[in-house]
Backbone as numpy.savetxt, mean C-alpha at the origin, in Angstrom:
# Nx Ny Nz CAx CAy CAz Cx Cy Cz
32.46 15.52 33.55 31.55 15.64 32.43 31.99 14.74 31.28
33.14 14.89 30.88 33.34 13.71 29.98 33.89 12.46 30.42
33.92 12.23 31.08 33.55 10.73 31.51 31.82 10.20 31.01
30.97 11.24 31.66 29.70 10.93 31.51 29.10 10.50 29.92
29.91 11.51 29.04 29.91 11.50 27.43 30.45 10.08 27.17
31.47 9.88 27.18 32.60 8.49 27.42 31.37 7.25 27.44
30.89 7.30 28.54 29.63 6.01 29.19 28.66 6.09 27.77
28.01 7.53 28.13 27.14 7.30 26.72 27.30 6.83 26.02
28.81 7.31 24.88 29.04 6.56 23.83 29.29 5.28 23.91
29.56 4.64 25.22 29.68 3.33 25.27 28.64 3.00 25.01
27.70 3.12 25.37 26.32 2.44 26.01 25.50 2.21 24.66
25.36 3.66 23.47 25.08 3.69 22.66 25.98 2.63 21.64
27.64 2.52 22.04 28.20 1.60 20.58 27.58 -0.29 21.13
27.48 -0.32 22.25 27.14 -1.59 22.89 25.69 -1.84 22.16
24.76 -1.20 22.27 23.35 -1.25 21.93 23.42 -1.61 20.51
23.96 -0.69 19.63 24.20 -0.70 18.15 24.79 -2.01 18.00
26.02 -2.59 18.62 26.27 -4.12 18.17 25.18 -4.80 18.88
24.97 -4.79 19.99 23.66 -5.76 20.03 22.46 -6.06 18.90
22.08 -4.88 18.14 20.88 -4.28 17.11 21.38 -5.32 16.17
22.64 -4.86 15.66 23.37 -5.36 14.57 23.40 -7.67 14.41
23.69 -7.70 15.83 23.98 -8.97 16.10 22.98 -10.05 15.62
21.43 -9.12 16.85 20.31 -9.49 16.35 19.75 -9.35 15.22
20.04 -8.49 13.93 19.43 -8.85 12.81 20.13 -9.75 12.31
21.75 -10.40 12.79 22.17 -11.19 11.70 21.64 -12.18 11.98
21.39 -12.72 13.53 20.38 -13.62 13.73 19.17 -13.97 13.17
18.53 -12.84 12.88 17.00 -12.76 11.78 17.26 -13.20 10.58
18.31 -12.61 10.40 19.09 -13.39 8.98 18.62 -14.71 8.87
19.49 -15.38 10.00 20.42 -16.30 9.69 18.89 -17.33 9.67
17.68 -16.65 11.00 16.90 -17.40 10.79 15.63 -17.21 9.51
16.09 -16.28 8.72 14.96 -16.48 7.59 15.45 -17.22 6.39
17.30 -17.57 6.56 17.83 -18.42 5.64 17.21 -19.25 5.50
17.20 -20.11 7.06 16.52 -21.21 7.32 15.32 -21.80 6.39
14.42 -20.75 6.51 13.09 -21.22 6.24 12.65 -20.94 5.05
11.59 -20.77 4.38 11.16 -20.85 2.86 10.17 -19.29 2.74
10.28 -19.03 3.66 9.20 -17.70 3.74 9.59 -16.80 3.29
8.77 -15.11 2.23 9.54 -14.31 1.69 10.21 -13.71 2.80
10.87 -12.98 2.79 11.61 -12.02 3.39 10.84 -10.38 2.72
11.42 -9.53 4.08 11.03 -8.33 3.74 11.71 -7.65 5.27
11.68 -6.10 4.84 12.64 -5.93 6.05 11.78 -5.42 7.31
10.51 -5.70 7.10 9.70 -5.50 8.35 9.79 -6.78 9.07
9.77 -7.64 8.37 9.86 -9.22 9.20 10.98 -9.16 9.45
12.29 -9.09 9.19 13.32 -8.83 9.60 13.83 -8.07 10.92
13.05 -6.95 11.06 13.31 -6.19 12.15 12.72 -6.83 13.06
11.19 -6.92 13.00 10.04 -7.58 14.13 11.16 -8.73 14.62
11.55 -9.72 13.94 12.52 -10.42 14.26 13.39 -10.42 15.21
14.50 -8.84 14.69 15.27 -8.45 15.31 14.45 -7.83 16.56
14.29 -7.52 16.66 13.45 -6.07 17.93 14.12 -5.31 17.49
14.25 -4.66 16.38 14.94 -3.22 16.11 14.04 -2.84 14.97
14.36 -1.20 14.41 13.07 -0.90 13.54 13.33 -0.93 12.45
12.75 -0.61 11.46 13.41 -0.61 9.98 13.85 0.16 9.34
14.06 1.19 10.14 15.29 2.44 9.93 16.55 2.17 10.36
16.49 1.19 11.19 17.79 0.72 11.79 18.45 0.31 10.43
17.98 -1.02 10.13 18.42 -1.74 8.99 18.80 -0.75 7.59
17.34 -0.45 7.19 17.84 1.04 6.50 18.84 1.70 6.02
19.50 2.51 7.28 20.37 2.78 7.59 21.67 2.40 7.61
21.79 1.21 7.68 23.02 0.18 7.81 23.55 -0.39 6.15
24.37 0.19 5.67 24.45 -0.18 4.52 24.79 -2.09 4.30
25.22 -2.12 5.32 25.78 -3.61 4.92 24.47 -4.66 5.54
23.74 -4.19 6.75 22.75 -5.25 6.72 21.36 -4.84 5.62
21.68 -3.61 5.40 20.88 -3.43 3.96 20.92 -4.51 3.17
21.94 -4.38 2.60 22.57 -4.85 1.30 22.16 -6.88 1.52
22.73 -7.25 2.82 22.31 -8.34 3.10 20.94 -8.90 3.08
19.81 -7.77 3.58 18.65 -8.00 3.33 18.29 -8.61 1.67
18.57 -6.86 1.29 18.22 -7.06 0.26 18.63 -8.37 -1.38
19.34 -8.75 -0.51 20.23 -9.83 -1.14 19.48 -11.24 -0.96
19.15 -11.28 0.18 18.08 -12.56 0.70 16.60 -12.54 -0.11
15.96 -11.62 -0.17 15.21 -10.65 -0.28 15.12 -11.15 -2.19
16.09 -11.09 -3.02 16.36 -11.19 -4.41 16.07 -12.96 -4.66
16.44 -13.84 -3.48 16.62 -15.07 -3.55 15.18 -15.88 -3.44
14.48 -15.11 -2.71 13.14 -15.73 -2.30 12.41 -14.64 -3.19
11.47 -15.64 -4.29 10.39 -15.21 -4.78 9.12 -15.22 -3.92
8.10 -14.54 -3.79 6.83 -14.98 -3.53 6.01 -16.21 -4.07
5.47 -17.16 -3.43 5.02 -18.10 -4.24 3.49 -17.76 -4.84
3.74 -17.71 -6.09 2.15 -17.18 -6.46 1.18 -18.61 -6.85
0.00 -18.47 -7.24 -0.45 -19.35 -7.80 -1.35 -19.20 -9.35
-0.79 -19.57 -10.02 -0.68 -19.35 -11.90 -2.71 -19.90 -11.99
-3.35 -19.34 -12.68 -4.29 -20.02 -13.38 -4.52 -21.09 -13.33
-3.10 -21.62 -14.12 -2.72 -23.17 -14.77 -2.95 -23.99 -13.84
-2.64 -23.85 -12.79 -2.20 -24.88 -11.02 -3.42 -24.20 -10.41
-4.65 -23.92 -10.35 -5.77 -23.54 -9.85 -6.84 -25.06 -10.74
-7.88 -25.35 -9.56 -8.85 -26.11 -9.96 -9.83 -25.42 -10.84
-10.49 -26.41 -11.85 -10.66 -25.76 -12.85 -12.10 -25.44 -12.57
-12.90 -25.89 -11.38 -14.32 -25.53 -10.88 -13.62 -23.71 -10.58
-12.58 -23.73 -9.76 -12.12 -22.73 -8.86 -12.09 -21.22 -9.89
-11.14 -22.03 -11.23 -11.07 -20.63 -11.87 -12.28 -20.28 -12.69
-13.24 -21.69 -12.87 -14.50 -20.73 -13.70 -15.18 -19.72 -12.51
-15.17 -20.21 -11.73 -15.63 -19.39 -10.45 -15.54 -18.06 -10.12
-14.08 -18.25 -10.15 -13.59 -17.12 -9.93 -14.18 -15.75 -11.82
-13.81 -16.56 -12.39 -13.93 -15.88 -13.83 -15.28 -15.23 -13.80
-16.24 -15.86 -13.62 -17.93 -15.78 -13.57 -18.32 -14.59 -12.57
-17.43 -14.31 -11.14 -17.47 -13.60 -10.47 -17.02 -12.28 -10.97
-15.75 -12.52 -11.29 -15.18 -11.12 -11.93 -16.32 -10.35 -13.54
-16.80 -11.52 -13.90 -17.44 -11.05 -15.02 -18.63 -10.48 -14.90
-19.38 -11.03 -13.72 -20.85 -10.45 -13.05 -20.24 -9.26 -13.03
-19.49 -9.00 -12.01 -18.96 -7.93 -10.97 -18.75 -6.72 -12.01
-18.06 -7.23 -13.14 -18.16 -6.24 -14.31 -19.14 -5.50 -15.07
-20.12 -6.26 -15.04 -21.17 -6.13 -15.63 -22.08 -5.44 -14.96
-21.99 -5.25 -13.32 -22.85 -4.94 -12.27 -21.86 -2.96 -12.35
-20.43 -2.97 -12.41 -19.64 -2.02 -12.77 -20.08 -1.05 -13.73
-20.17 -1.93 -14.65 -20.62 -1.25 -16.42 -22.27 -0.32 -16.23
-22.93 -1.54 -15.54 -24.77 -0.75 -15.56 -24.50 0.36 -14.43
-23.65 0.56 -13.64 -23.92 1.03 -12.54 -23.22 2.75 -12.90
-22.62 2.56 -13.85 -21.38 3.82 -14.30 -22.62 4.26 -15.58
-23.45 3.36 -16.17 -24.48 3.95 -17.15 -25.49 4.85 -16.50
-25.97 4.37 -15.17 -26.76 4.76 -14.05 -26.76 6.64 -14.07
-25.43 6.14 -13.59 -24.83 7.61 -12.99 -24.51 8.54 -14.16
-24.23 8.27 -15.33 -24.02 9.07 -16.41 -25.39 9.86 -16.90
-26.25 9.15 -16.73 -27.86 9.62 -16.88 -28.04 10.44 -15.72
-27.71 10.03 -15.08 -28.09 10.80 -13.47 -27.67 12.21 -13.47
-26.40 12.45 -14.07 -25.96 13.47 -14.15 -26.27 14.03 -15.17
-26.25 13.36 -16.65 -27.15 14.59 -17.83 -28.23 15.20 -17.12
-29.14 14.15 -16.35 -30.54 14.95 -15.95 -30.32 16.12 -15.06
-29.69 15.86 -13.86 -28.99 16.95 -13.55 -28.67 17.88 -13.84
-27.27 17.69 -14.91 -27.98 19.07 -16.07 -28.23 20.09 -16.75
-29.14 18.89 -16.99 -30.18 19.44 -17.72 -31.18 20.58 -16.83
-31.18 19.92 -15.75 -32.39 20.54 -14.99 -31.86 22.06 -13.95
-29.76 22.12 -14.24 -29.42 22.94 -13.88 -29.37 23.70 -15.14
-28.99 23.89 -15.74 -28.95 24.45 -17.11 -30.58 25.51 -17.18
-31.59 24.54 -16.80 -33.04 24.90 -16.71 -33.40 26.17 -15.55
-32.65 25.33 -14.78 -32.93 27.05 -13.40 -31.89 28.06 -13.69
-30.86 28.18 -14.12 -29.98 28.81 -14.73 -30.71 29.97 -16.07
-31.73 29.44 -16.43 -32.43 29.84 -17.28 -33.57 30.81 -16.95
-33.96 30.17 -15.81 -34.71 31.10 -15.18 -34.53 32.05 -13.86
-33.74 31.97 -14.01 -32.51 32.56 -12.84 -32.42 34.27 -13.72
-31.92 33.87 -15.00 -31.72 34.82 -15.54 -32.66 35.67 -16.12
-33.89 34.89 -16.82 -35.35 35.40 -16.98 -35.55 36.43 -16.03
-35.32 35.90 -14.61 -36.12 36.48 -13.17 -35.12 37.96 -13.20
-33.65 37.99 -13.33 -32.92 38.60 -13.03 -33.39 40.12 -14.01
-33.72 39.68 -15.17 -33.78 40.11 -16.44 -35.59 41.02 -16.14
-36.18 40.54 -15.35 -37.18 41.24 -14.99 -37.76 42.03 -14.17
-36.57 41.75 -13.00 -36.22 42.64 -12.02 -35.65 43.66 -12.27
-34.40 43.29 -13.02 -34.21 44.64 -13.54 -34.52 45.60 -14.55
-35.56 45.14 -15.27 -36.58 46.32 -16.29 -37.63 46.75 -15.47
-37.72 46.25 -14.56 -38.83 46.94 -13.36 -38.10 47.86 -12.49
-36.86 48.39 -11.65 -35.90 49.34 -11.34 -36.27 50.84 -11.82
């Protein structure tokens, strides 16, 4: 029986450096390149999951270290074509405006509402109120 335990734990510490090996490889290949990092690409990378890494304080720490070095590349206003950002501007501003009438819509929608509950509520109680002087 413990022999059998023995194997396991082999089998399991073998796997774990393999896991380990392969993310430094993921590493080594997201040094390489210009792309953000994140530790899902990292794992997919590795074939291991992202609890693995997680878990691992030191390929944590390594991630997250790579991870600090690579910004996302955004793109500013400024460095956008200037057809592109009225475009874009004109869109967002319709879209607002289509937002604004559409929230006025519904605000009416619901006074009338109501109003018109408030109204049967009214006669709800009338009715109630006449039923019971007739008893």
């Amino acid at each position: 029986m413990k022999r059998n335990i023995q194997a396991l734990a082999e089998a399991t510490r073998r796997r774990r450096e393999t896991a380990e090996k392969a993310v430094h490889s993921a590493l080594r290949g997201a040094r390489k390149n210009s792309k953000p990092v994140t530790f899902t690409g990292i794992a997919n990378a590795a074939g291991v999951s992202t609890d693995f890494i997680y878990r691992h304080p030191e390929l944590r720490s390594q991630v997250e270290a790579l991870r600090r070095t690579r910004t996302p590349v955004r793109a500013d206003s400024a460095e956008l074509d200037p057809d592109t950002a009225a475009a874009s501007s004109t869109l967002v501003r319709r879209l607002s405006q289509q937002i604004a009438e559409l929230r006025r819509k519904h605000r009416e929608e619901v006074a009338e509402l109501q109003k018109a509950l408030g109204a049967a509520h009214g006669e709800l109680l009338s009715l109630r109120r006449q039923l019971g002087t007739k008893s």
